[in-house]
C-alpha positions as CSV (number, residue, x, y, z in Angstrom):
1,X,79.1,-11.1,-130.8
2,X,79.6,-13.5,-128.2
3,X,79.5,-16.7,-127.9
4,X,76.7,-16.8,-125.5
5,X,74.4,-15.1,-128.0
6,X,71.9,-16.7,-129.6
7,X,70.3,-13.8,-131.8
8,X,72.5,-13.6,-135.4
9,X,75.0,-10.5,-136.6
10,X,72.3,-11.6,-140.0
11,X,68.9,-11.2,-137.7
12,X,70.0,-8.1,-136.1
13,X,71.5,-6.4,-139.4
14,X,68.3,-7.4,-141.4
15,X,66.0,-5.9,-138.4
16,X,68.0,-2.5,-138.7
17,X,68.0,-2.6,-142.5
18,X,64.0,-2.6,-142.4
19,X,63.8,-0.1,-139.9
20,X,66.5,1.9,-142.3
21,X,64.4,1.5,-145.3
22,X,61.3,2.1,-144.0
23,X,62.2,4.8,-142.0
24,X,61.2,3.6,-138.4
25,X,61.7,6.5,-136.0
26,X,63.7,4.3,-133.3
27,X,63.1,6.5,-130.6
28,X,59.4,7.1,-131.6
29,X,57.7,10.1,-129.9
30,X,60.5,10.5,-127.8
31,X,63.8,12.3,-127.9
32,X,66.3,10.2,-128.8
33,X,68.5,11.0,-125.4
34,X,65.4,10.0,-123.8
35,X,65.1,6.5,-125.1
36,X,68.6,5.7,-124.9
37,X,68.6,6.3,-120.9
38,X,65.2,4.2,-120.5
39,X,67.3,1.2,-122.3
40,X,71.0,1.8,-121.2
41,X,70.3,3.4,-117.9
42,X,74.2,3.8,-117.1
43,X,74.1,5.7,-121.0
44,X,75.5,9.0,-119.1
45,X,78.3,6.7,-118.3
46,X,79.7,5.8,-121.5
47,X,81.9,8.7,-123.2
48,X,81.0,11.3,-125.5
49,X,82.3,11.3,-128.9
50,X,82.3,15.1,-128.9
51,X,85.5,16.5,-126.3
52,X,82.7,19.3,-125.3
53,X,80.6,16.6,-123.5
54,X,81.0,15.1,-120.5
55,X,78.7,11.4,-121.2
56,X,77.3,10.1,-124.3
57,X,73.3,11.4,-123.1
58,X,75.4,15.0,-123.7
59,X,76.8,14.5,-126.9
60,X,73.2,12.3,-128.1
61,X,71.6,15.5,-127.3
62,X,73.7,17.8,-129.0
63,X,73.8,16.0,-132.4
64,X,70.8,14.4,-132.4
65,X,68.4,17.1,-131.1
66,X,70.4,20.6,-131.3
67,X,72.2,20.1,-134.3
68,X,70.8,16.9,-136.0
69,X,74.0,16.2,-137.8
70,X,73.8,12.9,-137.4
71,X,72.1,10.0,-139.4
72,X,68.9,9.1,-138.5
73,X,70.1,5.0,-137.7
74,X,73.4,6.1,-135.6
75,X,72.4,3.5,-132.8
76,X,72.7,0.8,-135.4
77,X,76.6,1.3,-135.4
78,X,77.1,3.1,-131.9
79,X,80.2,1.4,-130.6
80,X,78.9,2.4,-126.7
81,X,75.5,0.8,-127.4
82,X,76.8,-1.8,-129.2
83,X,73.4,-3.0,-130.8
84,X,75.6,-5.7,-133.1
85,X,77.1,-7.3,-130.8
86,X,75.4,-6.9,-127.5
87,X,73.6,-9.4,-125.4
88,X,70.8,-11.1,-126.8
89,X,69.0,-9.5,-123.8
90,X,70.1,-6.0,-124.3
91,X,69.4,-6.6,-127.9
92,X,65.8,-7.3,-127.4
93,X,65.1,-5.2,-124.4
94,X,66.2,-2.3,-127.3
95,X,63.5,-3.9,-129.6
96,X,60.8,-4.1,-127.0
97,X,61.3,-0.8,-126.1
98,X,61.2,0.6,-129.7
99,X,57.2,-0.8,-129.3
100,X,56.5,0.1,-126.0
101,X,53.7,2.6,-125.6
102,X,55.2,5.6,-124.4
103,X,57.1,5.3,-127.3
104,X,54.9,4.5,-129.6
105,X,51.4,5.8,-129.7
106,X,49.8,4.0,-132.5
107,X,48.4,0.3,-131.6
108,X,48.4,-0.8,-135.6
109,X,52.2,0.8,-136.1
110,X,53.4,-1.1,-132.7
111,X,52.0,-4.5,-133.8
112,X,53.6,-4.5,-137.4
113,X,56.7,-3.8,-136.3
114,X,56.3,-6.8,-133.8
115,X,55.4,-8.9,-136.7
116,X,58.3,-7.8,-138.9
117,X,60.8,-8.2,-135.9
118,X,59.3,-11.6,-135.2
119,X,59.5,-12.8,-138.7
120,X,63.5,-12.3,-138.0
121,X,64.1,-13.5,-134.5
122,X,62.1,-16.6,-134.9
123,X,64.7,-18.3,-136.8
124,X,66.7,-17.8,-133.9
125,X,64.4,-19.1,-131.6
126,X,63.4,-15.7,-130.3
127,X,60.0,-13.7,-130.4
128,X,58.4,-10.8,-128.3
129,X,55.7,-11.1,-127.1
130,X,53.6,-9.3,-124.2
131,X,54.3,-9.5,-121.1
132,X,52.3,-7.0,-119.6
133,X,50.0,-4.4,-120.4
134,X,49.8,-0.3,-119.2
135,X,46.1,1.1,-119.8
136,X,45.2,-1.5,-122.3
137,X,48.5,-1.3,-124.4
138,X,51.0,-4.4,-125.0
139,X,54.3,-4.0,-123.0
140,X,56.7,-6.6,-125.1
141,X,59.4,-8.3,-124.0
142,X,61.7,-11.4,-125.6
143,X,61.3,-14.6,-124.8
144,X,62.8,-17.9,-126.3
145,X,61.4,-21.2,-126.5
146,X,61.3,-24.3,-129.0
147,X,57.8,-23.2,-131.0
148,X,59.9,-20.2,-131.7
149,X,62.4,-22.0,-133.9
150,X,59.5,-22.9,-136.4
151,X,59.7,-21.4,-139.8
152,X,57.4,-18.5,-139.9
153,X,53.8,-19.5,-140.4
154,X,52.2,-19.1,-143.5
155,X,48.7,-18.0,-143.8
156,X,47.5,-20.5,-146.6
157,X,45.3,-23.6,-145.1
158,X,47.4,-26.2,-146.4
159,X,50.8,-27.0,-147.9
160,X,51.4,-30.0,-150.3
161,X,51.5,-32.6,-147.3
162,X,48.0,-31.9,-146.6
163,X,49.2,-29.8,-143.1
164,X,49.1,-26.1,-142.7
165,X,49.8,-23.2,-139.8
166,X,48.5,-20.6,-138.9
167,X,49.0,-17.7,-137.2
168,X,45.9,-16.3,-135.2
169,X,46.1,-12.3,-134.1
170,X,43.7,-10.8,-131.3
171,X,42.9,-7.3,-130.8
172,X,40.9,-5.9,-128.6
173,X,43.2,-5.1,-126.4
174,X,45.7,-5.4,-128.6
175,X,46.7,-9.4,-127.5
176,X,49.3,-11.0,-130.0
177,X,49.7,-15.1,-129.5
178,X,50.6,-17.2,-132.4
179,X,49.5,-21.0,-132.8
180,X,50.8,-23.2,-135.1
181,X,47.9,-25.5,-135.9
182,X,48.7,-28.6,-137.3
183,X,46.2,-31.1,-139.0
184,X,46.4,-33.9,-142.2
185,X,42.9,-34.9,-144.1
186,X,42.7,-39.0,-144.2
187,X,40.5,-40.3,-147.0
């Protein structure tokens, strides 16, 4: 990783270790050669791993969609996509996109995987949030700022100093915001 980045080899292994175990579809409702060129638009560029293949969108193709002999979380470790180690941009332009509508279809499915990747990036100072929206839908993107380095809010009303946060979800259309609200009871 390097030095520039912000988002942790911990936060980015514990973001593909949930999308392992629960078996998050990546690519979502798209072919997996598709996604990676709508992220890594220069993917045809990189080399194959397979001598038969000219680019890496080639060889994706081959072993993810004719032959499907490789494991369903291969990006996770793909040396050309470098997912571990990449720019904290790249990094969450390949999150955003893993929610973004023509990926994903379901509004409910989209949103929990926000809130799962949010719970991680936030102690790094990171979040997505939308940015803009296509026929209704959320289009995420990352953003940092200093009210993301808060712990994750909790959803009881107060803690044991008398303050409490809380985290405040919209819906329709589907508007995520958080707000940490802060408040102490005199007596």
């Amino acid at each position: 990783m390097s030095s520039k980045n912000s988002i942790t080899n911990l936060t980015r292994r514990n973001i593909f270790d949930y999308m392992s175990m629960e078996k998050i579809l990546w690519a979502g409702r798209l072919d997996e050669p598709d996604f990676v060129a709508r992220v890594w638009p220069d993917a045809n560029e990189k080399p194959s791993y397979d001598g038969r293949f000219k680019g890496a969108l080639a060889d994706i193709h081959q072993h993810r969609v004719n032959n499907f002999d490789w494991e369903d979380d291969w990006i996770f470790t793909d040396g050309r996509f470098n997912l571990m180690s990449c720019s904290d941009e790249q990094f969450l332009a390949f999150l955003a996109e893993v929610v973004h509508p023509v990926v994903r279809s379901d509004d409910d499915e989209a949103a929990d995987l926000v809130a799962e990747f949010n719970k991680h990036l936030r102690a790094d100072g990171y979040t997505l949030a939308p940015a803009s929206y296509i026929s209704g839908r959320a289009i995420y993107t990352g953003s940092a700022g200093l009210a993301a380095r808060a712990p994750a809010p909790t959803t009881s009303a107060t803690g044991g100093s008398g303050r409490g946060s809380v985290l405040l979800c919209g819906s329709p259309p589907r508007i995520w915001y958080g707000l940490v609200a802060r408040w102490s009871w005199s007596g």
